[in-house]
ROLUM-162708 format. One record per residue (C-alpha): residue in three letters; x, y, z. Coordinates in steps of 0.001 Angstrom, whole numbers, plus 500000, padded with zeros to 6 digits. Layout:
BEGIN
ALAXYZ...
This chain:
BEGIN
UNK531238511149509246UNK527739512224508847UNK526313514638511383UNK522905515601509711UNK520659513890506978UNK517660515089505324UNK515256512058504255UNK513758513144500416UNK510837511607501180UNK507717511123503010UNK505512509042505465UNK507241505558506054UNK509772505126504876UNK510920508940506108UNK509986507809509901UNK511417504237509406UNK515645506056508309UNK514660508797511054UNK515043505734513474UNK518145504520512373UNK519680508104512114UNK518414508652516128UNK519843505137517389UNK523170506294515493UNK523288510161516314UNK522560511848513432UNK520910514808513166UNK517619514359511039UNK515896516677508429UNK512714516166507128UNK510833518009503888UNK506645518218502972UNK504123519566501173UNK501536521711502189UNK499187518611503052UNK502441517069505156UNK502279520021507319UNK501444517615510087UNK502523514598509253UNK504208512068511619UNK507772512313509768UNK507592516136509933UNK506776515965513532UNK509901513349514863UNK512603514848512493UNK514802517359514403UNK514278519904511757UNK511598520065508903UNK511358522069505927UNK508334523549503768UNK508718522376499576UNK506558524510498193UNK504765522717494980UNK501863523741492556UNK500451520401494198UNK500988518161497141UNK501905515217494598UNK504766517193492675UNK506350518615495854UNK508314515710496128UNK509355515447492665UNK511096519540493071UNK514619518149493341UNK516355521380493343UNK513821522342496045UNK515215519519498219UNK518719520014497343UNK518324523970498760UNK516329522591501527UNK518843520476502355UNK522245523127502135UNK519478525329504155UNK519084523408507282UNK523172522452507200UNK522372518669506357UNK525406516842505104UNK523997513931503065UNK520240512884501250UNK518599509915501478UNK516404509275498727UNK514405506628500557UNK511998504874497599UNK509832505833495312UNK509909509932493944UNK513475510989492998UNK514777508165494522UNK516096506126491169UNK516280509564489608UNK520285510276488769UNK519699513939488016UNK518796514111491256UNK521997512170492748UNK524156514345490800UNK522176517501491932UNK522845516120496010UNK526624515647495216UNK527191518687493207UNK525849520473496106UNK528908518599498293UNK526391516684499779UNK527000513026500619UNK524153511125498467UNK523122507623500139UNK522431505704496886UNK524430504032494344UNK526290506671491677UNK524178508253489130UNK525824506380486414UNK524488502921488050UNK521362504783488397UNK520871505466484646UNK521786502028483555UNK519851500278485445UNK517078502387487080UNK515481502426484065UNK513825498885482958UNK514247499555479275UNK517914500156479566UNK518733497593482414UNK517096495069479879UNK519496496361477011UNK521735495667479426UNK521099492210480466UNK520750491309476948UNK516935491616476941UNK515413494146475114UNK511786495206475770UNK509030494568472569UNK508194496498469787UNK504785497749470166UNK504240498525466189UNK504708494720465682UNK503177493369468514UNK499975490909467696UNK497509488945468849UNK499966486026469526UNK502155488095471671UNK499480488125474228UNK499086489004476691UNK501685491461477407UNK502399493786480526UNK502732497923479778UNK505313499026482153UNK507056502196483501UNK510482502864482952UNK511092504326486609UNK509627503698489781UNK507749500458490813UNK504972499922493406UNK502482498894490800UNK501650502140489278UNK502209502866485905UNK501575499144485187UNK498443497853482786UNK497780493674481566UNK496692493868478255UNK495118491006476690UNK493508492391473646UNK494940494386470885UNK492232496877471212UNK493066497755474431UNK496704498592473866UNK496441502615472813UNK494416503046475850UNK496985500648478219UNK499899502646477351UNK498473506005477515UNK497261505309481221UNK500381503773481796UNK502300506827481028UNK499998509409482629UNK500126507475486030UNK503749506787485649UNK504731510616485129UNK502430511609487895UNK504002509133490157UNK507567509103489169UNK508209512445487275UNK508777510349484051UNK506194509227481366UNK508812506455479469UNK506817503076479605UNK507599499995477644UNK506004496453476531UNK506983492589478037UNK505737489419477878UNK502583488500480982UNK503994485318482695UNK500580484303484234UNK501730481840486569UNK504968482987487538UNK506679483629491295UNK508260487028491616UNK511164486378493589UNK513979488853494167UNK517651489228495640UNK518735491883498026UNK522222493016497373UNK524805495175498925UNK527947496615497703UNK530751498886499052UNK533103500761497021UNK535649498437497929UNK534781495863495407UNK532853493990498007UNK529511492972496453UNK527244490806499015UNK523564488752498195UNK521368488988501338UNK519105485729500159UNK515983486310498381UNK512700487319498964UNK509359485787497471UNK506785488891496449UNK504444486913494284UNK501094488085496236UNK500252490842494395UNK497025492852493197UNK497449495091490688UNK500663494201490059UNK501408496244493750UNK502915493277496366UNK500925492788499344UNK502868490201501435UNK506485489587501040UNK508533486951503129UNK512389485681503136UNK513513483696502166UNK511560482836499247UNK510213479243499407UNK510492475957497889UNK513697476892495919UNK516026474672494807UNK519884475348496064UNK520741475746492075UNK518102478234491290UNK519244479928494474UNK522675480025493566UNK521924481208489585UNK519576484192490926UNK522467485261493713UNK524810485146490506UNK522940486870488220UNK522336489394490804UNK526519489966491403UNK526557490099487848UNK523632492786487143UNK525558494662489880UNK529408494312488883UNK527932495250485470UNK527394499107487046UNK529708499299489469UNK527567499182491978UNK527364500929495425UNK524742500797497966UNK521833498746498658UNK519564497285495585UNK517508494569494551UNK517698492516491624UNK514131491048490996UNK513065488118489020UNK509825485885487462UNK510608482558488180UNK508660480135486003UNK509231476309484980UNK512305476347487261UNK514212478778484916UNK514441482523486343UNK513570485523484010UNK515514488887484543UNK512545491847485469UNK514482494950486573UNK517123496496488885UNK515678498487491341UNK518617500994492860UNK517113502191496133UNK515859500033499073UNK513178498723498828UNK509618498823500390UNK509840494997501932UNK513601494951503247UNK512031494848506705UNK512166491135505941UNK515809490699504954UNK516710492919507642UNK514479490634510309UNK516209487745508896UNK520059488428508500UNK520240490678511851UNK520735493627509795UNK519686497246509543UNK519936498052505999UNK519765501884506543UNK522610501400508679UNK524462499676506592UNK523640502282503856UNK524985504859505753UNK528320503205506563UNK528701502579503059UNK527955505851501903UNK530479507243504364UNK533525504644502426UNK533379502135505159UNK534029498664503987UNK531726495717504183UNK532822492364505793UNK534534489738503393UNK531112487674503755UNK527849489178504808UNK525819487692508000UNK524375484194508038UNK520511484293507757UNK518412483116510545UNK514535481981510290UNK511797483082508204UNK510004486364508090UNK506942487732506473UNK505554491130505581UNK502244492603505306UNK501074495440503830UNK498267497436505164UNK496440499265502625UNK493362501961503662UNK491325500888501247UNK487307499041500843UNK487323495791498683UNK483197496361498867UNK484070499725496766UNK486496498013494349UNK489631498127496623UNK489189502694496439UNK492042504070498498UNK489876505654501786UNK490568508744503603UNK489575509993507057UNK491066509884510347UNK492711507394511704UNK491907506968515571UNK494169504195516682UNK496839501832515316UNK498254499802517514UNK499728495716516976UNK501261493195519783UNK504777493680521122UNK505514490219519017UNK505785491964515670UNK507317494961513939UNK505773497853512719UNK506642500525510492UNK504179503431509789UNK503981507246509025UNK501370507303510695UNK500348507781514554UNK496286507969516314UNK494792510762515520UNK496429511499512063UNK494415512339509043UNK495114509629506259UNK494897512121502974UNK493813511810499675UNK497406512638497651UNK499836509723498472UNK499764506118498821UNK497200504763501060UNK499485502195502501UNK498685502575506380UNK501759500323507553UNK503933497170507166UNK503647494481509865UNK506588492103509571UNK506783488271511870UNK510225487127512305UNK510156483285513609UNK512428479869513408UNK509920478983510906UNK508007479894507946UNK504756478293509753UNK505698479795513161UNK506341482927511249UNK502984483180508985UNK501042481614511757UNK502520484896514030UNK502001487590511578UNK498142486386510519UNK497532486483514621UNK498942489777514778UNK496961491041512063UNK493679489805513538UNK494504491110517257UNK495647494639515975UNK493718497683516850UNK492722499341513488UNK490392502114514221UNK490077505094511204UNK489261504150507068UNK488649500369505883UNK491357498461505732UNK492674495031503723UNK493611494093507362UNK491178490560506068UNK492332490172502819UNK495468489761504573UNK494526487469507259UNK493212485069505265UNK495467485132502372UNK497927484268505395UNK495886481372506363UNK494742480247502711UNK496069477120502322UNK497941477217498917UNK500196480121500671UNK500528478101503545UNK502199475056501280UNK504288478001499738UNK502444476919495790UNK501238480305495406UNK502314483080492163UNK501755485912490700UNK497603484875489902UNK497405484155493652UNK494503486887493670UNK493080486231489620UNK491854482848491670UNK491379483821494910UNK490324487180495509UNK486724486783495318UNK486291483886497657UNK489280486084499818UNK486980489106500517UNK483005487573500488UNK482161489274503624UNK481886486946506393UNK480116488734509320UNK480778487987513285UNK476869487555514200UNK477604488820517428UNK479130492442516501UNK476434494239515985UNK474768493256519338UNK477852494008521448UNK477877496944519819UNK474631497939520786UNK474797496892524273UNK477686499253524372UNK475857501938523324UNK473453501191525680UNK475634501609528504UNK476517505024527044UNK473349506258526864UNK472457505073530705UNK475210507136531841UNK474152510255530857UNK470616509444531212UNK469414508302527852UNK466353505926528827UNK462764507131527377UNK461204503779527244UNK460215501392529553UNK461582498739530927UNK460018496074529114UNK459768497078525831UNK462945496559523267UNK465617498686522264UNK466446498428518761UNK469675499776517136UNK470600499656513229UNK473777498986511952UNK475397498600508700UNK478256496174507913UNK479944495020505018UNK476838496536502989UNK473918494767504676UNK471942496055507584UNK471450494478510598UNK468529494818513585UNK469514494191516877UNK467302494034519734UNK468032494054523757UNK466016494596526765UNK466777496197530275UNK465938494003533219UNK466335494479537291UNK469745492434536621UNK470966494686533838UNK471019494276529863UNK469661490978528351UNK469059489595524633UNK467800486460523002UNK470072483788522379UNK473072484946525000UNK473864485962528256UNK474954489224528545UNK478184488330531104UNK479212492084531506UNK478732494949529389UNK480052498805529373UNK481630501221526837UNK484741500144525789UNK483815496139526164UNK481164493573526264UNK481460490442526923UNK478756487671526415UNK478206483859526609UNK476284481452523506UNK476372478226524438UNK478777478082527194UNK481065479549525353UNK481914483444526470UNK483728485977524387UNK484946489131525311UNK484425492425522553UNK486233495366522570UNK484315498495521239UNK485143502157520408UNK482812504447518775UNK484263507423516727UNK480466509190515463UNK478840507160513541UNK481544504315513034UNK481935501481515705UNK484843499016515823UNK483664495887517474UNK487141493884517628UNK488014493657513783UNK484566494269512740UNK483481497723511539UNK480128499236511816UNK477899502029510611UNK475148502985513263UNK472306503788511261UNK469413505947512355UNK466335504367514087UNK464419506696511729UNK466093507034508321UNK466480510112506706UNK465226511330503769UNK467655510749500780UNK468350512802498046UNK467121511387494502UNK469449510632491936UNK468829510042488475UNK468713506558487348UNK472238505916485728UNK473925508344488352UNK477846507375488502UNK479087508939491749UNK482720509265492920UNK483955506600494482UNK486438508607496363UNK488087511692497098UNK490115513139494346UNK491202514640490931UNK489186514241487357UNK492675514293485393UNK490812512890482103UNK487067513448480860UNK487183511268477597UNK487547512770474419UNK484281514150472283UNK481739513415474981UNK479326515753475507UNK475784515666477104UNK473921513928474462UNK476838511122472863UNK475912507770472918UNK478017505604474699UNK478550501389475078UNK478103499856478235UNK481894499710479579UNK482959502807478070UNK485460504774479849UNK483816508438480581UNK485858510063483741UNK489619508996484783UNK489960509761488598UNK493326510015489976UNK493549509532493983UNK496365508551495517UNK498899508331492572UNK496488505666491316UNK494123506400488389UNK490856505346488491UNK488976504610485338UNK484280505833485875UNK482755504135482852UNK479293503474481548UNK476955500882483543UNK474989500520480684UNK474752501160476941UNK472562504591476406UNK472533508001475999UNK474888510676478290UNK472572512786479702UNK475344514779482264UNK478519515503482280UNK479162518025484895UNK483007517366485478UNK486140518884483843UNK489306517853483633UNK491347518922487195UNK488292519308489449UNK488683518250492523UNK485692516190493513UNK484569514427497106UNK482962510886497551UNK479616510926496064UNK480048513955493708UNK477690513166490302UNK480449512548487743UNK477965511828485158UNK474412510324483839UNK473726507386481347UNK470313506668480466UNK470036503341479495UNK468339502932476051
C-alpha cells in the first residue's frame, strides 16, 4: 500500500492528485522551482521540496532531481501528473529503479506510444517525409513528438513557410517537453477531435470510459471539452472504443491513457496515444462516477479492475480558463490574482487561490470549470451560467470567449470542429460593452471617496470619472443631490463600495464592484480608471514594436542589425512567455533603425524590442 506520494508536477494538476491522496490517506509531497516557492500546491502538500534549476521552466524537466527529492522526503511512489516528464520513460525507469512505485503505464508502453512518430509506426501510419513534401500535400500540421497541449504545434500552408514551422516547432517543443523530435501530418480542416479514455490493470483487464469531444480549439490548445462526444453514431462509437483496446493491448498497457482521434466524413483517423491522464478527465470522471486518480492509484498498487467498468451517466462539459487578453492577440497576462471564486453548482480545479501571483514561466491556464447535468443542454446551459456569475478578479481572462462559444449556436446543435474558431473567433471576442459598468463603477467610487472625505466641489456641479474598457474610453458623469447620488438616464436605487444597484426603465440591476488600484471589476466587466488629468506620455518613435508581455527574447533573427531592410511581416524578435513562443515582426516594410534586444533578455510589457521606419 502506498503511504506517501510525491506529485512531479506543478499547479493543477499537483493540487487536483493532492485531493485524492488526502480523501484516501496518503501522505503528499510536493516539488518547485524557485518561482513556485509560494505556490498553492507547495502550500497544501504535507511536505514540499526545493528543485533547484538554471531556470524556473527546466526545474521540472531535472528528473533525477525529483527522483532524490522524492527518496529524500521517504515518498513511496511518483505521480507524473501531465505534461513535463510525464510521457518521459527515462524518467519511469529512473522512479522504479529507485524502488519507487511509478503511477503510469511501464516505460516500454511509454516509448511506443508516447511518442507520435513511433505510435504511428505502430498503428500502421507513418508520419510524412518532409524532403518530398509539396505544394499538393498542403496544408500539413508540424508536430511534437512528446507532450501535447498545443505547443510545439505550427499549420503550414505554404512551402515557404515550412523551414521556419519546424524550427519553431522544435524550439517550443524542447523547451516545453525536454525533447526537440517533431514530425509532419496531413491538416484535416474540418475535422472533430474526439478521443477515448481508457483504463487498464495488469490483470489483463483493459476498460473504454466513452469518449470525449475536444474539437474547440485555438492554436491547436482545446478550450472546452465535454463527454460524451456528440452526435456519434453507435458504430463509430464502437470502432473508436476498439481501436482504442487495440492501441492499448498493442503495449501492454497499464494505467490510465487516452487514445485520441480526427473524425472526418464518418471514418475516424488515428492522432496519438497519450500515456498520462489527461488535462480534461474531469469530464469522464463527472460522468462515469469515477475518480481517475483513484483509480490510478489502485492500479498502480496491483489491484484489479472490475470485469466491466461503471455505466456512464449524463453529459458534462469543461472549460478552460486561460489569463490571457484577446485585445492583445490572446498574450498570456500576469499579475495578481485577487479573487476566484464560481457557484457551488460546478467543479473547479485550480492551482491557484486569491491573492496568488499568476507568473510569467508556466501555462497561463487559471482553472477548469466542469457542469455535470442529465443533459448536454442542461449541462452547457449550467457551465456558460457559471462562467458568467464567477468572480474573476486579477489578469484578463477568456472567461467571454468561453461564454459565448457555450451559447453560440453551432456548439449548441453539437456541428462544431476543429475550425470552430478559423470562423468564429472574430465575431466571438468584438467587445461588447455593458453601458452601465462604467457608471456603477463610478458611483462606487464615489461612495469611497465620501467616506473618507473626498468632496472638493459643489454640490451641483458634475463629477466626472474616466475609464478604459476593452480599449475605448468612456466619460461618465453623476451628481450629488440632498437624496444622495443621481445620473441621467437611471435611478440610482442604492449605491456603496462593493455594489450599486440602479433602475433604466423599470428595470433594476444590481452591480457588484471591487477595486484593486487602478483596475475595477464591475460584475464581469473590467475597467481601467483613468486619470481626470492625463499624464504626460513618453514619445516613442514611429514604428516602435513594444513587448507585448512579460518574458524571454529566446531568438533575435539572424543577420539583422540596425540598418537591414526588412518586409512588412518579417519576423525580427521570438518571445517566449509561458512555454509559448511569440513571434514580434515588422508592421511595415522599411528600414531597422533599433535593435536593442539580445537573445535571453528578459524583458517586461512595453520594453522597445525594436524600430522600423517605414520607407
Amino acid at each position: 500500500m502506498i503511504a506517501s506520494l510525491l506529485v512531479a508536477n506543478r499547479g493543477e494538476i499537483a493540487c487536483r492528485i493532492f485531493r485524492t491522496c488526502r480523501e484516501r490517506g496518503i501522505r503528499t509531497v510536493a516539488v518547485h522551482s524557485d518561482a513556485d516557492d509560494d505556490a498553492l500546491h507547495t502550500r497544501v502538500a504535507d511536505t514540499a521540496v526545493r528543485l533547484p534549476g538554471s531556470t524556473p521552466a527546466d526545474t521540472y524537466l531535472r528528473a533525477d532531481l525529483i527522483v532524490k527529492a522524492a527518496v529524500t522526503a521517504g515518498a513511496d511512489a511518483v505521480h507524473p501528473g501531465y505534461g513535463f516528464l510525464s510521457e518521459n520513460a527515462g524518467f519511469a525507469r529512473a522512479v522504479l529503479d529507485a524502488g519507487l512505485v511509478w503511477i503510469g503505464p511501464p516505460p516500454e508502453a511509454i516509448e511506443a506510444m508516447a511518442s507520435k512518430t513511433r505510435a504511428k509506426a505502430l498503428m500502421g501510419l507513418p508520419p510524412l517525409n518532409t524532403d518530398t513534401l509539396t505544394d499538393a500535400d498542403l496544408p500539413v500540421l508540424v508536430k511534437a513528438a512528446a507532450g501535447g497541449g498545443g505547443r510545439g504545434m505550427r499549420v503550414v500552408r505554404r512551402m515557404e513557410d515550412l523551414h521556419d514551422a519546424l524550427e519553431a516547432a522544435r524550439t517550443e517543443a524542447a523547451s516545453a517537453f525536454g525533447d526537440g523530435e517533431v514530425f509532419v501530418e496531413p491538416y484535416l480542416v474540418d475535422g472533430r477531435h474526439v478521443e477515448v479514455q481508457i483504463l487498464a490493470d495488469a490483470h489483463g483487464t483493459v476498460w473504454t470510459l466513452g469518449t470525449r469531444d475536444c474539437s474547440l480549439q485555438r492554436r491547436h490548445q482545446k478550450v472546452i471539452e465535454e463527454a460524451p462526444a456528440p452526435g456519434l453514431s453507435d458504430a463509430l462509437t464502437r470502432e473508436l472504443g476498439a481501436l482504442a483496446v487495440r492501441a492499448a493491448r498493442a503495449v501492454d498497457y497499464v494505467g490510465a491513457g487516452t487514445v485520441e482521434f480526427l473524425v472526418a466524413d464518418g471514418r475516424a483517423h488515428f492522432l496519438e496515444m497519450n500515456t498520462r491522464l489527461q488535462v480534461e478527465h474531469p469530464v469522464t470522471e463527472a460522468v462515469f462516477g469515477l475518480d481517475l486518480v483513484a483509480e490510478q492509484i489502485r492500479v498502480a498498487e496491483g489491484h484489479a479492475l472490475a470485469p466491466e467498468p461503471p455505466h456512464a451517466r449524463g453529459h458534462a462539459v469543461e472549460a478552460r480558463l486561460y489569463a490571457e487578453d484577446p485585445a492583445t492577440g490572446w498574450t498570456p497576462q500576469a499579475g495578481v490574482l485577487h479573487r476566484l471564486a464560481v457557484p457551488d453548482a460546478v467543479r473547479l480545479d485550480t492551482g491557484y487561490t486569491d491573492g496568488d501571483t499568476i507568473g510569467v514561466h508556466y501555462d497561463p491556464m487559471l482553472a477548469k470549470v466542469v457542469a455535470h447535468a442529465p443533459t448536454r443542454a442542461e449541462a452547457v446551459r449550467m457551465l456558460a451560467g457559471a462562467l458568467e456569475r464567477a468572480t474573476i478578479h486579477g489578469p484578463v481572462t477568456n472567461r467571454d470567449l468561453l461564454v459565448r462559444s457555450l451559447r453560440h449556436e453551432e456548439f449548441a446543435s453539437a456541428l462544431m470542429n476543429t475550425g470552430f474558431y478559423d470562423r468564429h473567433l472574430t465575431s466571438l471576442t468584438e467587445p461588447v460593452p455593458d453601458p452601465h459598468a462604467p457608471l456603477a463603477a463610478a458611483l462606487a467610487d464615489a461612495h469611497g471617496r465620501s467616506r473618507f472625505g473626498g468632496w472638493r466641489n459643489l454640490p451641483s456641479q458634475p463629477q466626472i470619472r474616466r475609464y478604459a474598457v476593452g480599449g475605448e474610453e468612456h466619460e461618465v458623469r453623476y451628481h450629488h443631490t440632498r437624496d444622495g447620488l443621481a445620473a441621467d438616464g437611471v435611478r440610482v436605487v442604492h449605491a456603496d463600495a462593493d455594489l450599486v444597484v440602479l433602475e433604466a426603465d423599470g428595470v433594476r440591476r444590481r452591480f457588484e464592484v471591487a477595486r484593486y488600484g487602478d483596475r475595477v471589476h464591475v460584475d464581469a466587466t473590467v475597467l481601467t480608471a483613468l486619470p481626470r488629468f492625463p499624464a504626460p506620455t513618453t514619445d516613442r518613435a514611429p514604428g516602435s514594436l513594444l513587448a507585448p508581455m512579460p518574458g524571454t527574447v529566446v531568438k533575435v533573427a539572424p543577420g539583422l542589425i540596425t540598418g537591414s531592410s526588412v518586409q512588412a511581416g518579417e519576423p525580427i524578435v521570438w518571445l517566449e512567455a509561458m512555454k509559448m513562443q511569440h513571434v514580434i515582426s515588422a508592421p511595415t516594410t522599411g528600414t531597422l533603425t533599433s535593435l536593442p534586444v539580445t537573445t535571453g533578455q528578459q524583458v517586461q510589457v512595453g520594453t522597445l524590442l525594436a524600430v522600423v521606419q517605414a520607407t
